[in-house]
Biotite code that builds the C-alpha atoms (Angstrom):
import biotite.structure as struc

atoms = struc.array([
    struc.Atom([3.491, 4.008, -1.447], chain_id="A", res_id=1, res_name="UNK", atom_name="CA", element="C"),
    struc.Atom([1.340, 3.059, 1.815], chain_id="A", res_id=2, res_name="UNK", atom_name="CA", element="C"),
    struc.Atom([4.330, 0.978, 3.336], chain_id="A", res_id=3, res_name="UNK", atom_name="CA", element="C"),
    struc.Atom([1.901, -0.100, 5.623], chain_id="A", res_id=4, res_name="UNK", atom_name="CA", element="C"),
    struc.Atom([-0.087, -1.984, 3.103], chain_id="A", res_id=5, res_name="UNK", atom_name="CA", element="C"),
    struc.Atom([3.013, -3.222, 0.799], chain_id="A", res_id=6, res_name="UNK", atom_name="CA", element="C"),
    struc.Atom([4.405, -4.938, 4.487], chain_id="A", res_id=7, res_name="UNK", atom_name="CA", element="C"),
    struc.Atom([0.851, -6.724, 4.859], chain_id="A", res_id=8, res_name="UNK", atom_name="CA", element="C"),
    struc.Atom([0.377, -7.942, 1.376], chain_id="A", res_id=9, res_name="UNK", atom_name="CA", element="C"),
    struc.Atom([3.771, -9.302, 1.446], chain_id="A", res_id=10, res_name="UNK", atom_name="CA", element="C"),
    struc.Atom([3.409, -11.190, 4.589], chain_id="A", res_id=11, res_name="UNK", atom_name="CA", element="C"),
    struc.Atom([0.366, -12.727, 3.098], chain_id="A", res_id=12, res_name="UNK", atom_name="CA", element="C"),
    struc.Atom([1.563, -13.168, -0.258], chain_id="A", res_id=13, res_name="UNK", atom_name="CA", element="C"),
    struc.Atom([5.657, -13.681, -0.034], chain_id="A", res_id=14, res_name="UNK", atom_name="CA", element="C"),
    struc.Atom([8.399, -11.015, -0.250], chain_id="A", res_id=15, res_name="UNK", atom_name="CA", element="C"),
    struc.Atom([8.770, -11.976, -4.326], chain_id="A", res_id=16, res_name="UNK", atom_name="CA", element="C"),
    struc.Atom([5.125, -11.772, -5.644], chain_id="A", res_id=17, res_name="UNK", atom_name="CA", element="C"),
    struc.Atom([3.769, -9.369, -8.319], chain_id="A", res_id=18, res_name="UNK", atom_name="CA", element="C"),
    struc.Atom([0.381, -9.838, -6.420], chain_id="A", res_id=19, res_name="UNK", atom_name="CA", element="C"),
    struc.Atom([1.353, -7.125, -3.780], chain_id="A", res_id=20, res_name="UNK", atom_name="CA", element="C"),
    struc.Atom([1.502, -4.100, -6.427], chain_id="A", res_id=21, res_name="UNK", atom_name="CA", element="C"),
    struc.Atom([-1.816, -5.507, -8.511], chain_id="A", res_id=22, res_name="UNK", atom_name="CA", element="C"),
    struc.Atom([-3.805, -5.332, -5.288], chain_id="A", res_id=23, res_name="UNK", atom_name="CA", element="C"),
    struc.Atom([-2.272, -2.068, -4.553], chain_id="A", res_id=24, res_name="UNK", atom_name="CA", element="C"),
    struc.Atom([-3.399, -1.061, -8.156], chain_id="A", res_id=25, res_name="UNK", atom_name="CA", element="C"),
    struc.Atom([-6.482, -2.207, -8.120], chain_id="A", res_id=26, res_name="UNK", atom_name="CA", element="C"),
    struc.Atom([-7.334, -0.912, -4.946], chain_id="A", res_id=27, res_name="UNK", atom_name="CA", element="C"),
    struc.Atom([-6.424, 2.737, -6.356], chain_id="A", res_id=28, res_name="UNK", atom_name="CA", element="C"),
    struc.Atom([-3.401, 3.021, -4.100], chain_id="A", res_id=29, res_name="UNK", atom_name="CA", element="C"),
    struc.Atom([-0.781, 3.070, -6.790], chain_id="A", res_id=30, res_name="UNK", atom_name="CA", element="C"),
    struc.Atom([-0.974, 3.981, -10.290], chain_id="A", res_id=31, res_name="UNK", atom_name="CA", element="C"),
    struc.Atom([1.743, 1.716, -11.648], chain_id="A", res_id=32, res_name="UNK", atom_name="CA", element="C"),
    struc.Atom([4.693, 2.449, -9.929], chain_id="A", res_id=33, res_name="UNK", atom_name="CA", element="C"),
    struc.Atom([3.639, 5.795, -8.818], chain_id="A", res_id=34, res_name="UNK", atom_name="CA", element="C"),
    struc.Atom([1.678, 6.466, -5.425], chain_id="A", res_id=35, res_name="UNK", atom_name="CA", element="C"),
    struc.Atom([-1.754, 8.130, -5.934], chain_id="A", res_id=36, res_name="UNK", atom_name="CA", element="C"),
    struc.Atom([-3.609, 10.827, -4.013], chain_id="A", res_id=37, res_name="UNK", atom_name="CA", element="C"),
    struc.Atom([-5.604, 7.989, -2.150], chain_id="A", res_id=38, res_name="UNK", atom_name="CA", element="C"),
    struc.Atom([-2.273, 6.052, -1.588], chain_id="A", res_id=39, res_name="UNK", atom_name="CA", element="C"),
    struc.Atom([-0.975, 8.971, 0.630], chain_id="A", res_id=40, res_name="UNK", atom_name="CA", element="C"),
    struc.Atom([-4.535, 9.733, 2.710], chain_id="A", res_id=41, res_name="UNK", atom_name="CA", element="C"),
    struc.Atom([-4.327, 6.248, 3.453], chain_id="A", res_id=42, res_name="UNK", atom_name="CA", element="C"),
    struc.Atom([-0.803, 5.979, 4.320], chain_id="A", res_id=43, res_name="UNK", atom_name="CA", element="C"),
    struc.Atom([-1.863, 9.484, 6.417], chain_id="A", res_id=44, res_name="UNK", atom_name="CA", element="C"),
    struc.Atom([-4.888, 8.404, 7.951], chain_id="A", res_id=45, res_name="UNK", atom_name="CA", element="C"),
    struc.Atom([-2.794, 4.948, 8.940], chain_id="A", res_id=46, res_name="UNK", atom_name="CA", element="C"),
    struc.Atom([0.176, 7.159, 11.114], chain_id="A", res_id=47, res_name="UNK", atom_name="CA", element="C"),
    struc.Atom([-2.773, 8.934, 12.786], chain_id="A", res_id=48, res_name="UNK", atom_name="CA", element="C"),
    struc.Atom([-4.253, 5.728, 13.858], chain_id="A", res_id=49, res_name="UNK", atom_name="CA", element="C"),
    struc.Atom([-0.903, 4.572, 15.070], chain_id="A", res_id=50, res_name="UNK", atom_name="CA", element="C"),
    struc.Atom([-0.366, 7.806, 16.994], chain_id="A", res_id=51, res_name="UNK", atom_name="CA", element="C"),
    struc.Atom([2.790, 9.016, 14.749], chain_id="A", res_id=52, res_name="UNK", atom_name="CA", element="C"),
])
C-alpha cells in the first residue's frame, strides 16, 4: 500500500481510524486490503519525487 499516503491519513485522522483505508479505497489506491495497480504508480511516482 502507498505507505506514504497511509502515514498522512493517519496523522490527520489518528493511528486507530477505519477512515484511513476508506479514503485509500475510494481513492482507487487499495482494493480492500489489497494494493491496486494505481496504489503502486503512486507509491512509485512518490520515491521519484523524493529522490529514492
Amino acid at each position: 500500500m502507498p505507505k506514504f499516503l497511509e502515514d498522512k491519513l493517519k496523522r490527520e485522522y489518528g493511528p486507530n481510524s477505519k477512515i484511513v483505508y476508506k479514503v485509500m479505497n475510494k481513492i482507487g489506491a487499495m482494493r480492500g486490503n489489497k494494493e491496486t495497480a494505481k496504489g503502486r504508480a503512486m507509491a512509485r511516482k512518490h520515491r521519484r519525487r523524493q529522490g529514492r
